[in-house]
Backbone as CSV, one residue per row, in Angstrom:
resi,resn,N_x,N_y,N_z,CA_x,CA_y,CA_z,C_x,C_y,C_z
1,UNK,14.104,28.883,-28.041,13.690,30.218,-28.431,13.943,30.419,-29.915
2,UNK,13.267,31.074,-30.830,12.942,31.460,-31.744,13.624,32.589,-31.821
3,UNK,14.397,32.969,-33.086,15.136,34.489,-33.247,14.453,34.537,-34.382
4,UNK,13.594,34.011,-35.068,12.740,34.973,-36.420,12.184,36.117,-35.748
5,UNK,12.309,36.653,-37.410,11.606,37.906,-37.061,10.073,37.720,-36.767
6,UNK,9.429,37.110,-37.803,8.142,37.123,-37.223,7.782,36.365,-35.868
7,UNK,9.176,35.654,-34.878,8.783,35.324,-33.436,9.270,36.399,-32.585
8,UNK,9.990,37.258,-32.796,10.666,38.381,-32.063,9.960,39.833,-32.278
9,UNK,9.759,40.593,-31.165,10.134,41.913,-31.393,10.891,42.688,-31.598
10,UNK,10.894,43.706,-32.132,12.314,44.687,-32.183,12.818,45.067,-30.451
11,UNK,12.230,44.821,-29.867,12.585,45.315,-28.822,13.835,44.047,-28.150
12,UNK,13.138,42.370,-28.840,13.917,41.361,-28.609,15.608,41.259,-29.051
13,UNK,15.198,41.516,-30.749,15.854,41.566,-31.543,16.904,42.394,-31.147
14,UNK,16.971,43.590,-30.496,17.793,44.408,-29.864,18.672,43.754,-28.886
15,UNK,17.892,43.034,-27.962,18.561,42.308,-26.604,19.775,41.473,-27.335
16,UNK,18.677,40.509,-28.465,19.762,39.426,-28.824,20.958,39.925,-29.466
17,UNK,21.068,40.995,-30.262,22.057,41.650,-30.435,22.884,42.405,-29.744
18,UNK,22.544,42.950,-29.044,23.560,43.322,-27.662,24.244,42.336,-26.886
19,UNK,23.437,41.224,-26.613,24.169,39.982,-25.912,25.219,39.368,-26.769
20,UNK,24.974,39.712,-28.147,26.002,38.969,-29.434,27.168,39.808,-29.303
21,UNK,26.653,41.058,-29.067,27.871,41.765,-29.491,28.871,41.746,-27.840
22,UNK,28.078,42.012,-26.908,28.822,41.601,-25.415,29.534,40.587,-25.314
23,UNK,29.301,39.484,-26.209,30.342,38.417,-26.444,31.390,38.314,-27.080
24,UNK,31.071,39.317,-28.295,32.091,39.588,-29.195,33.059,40.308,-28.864
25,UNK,32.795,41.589,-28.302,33.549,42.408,-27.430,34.334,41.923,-26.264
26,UNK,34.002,40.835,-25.321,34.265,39.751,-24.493,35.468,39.349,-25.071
27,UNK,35.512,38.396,-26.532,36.413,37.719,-27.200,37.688,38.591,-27.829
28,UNK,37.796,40.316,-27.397,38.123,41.226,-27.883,38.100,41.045,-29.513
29,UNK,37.152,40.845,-30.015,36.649,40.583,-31.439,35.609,42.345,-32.034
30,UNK,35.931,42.661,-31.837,35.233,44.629,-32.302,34.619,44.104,-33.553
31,UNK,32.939,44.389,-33.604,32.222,43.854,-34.724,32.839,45.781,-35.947
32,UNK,33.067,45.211,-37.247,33.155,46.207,-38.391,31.932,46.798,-38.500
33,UNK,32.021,47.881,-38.312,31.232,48.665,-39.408,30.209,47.526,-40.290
34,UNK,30.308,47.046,-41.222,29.455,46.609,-42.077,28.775,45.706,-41.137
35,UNK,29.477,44.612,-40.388,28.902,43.847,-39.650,27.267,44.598,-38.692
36,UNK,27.951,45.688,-38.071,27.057,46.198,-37.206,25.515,46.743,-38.243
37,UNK,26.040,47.069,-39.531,24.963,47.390,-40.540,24.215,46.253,-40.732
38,UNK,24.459,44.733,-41.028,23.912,43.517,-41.476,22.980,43.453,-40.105
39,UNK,23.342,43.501,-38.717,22.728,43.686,-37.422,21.515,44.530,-37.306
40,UNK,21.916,45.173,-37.630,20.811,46.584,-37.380,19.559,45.841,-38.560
41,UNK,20.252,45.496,-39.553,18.860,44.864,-40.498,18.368,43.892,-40.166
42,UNK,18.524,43.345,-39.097,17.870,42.243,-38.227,17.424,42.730,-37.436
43,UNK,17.514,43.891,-36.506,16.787,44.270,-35.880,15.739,45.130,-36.339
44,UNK,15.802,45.783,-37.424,14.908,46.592,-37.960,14.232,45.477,-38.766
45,UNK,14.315,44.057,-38.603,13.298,43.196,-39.186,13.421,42.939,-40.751
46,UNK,14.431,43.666,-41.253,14.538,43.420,-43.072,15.331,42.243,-43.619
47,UNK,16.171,41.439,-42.151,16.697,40.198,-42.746,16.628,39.731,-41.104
48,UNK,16.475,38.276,-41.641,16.785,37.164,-40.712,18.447,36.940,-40.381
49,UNK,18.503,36.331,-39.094,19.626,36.520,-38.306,20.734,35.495,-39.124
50,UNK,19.889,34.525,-39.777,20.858,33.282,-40.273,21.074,33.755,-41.546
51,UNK,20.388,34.989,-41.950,21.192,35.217,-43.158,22.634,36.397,-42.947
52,UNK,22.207,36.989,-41.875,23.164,37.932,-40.805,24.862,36.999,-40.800
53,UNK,24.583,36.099,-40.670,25.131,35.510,-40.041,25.912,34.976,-41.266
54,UNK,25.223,33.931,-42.359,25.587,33.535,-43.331,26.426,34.755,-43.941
55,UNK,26.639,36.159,-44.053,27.010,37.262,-44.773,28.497,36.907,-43.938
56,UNK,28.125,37.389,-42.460,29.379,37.764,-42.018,30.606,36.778,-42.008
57,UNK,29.691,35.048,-41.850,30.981,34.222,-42.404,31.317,34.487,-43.598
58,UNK,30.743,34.925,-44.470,31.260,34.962,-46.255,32.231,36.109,-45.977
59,UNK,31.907,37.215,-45.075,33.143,38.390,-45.219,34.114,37.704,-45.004
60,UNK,34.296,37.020,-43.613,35.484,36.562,-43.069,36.308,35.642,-43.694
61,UNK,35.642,34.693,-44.759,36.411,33.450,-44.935,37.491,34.401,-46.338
62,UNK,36.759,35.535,-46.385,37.223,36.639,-47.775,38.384,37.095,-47.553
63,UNK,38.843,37.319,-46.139,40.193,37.261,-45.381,41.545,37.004,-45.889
């Protein structure tokens, strides 16, 4: 499966993020504030997930 935006809908894009975050929450890991902002711009289609992703390791390793 494909998580680009131009292979996904927003309606997808939603799922896959809820299932991310059900995991995260799972790991008792509570996504920040900013995190959930970088998310939402993947679902609203203005960034790709691997750059989502690439951000939130750069927050963390900032630790």
């Amino acid at each position: 499966m494909s998580y680009l935006i131009k292979d996904t809908s927003k309606e997808e894009r939603k799922k896959i993020a809820k299932n991310a975050f059900g995991i995260s929450i799972a790991s008792n890991e509570i996504p920040s504030n900013e995190v959930i902002e970088l998310v939402k711009q993947y679902i609203d289609g203005k960034m790709e997930l691997e750059d989502v992703q690439k951000k939130v390791i750069e927050k963390y390793r900032k630790r």
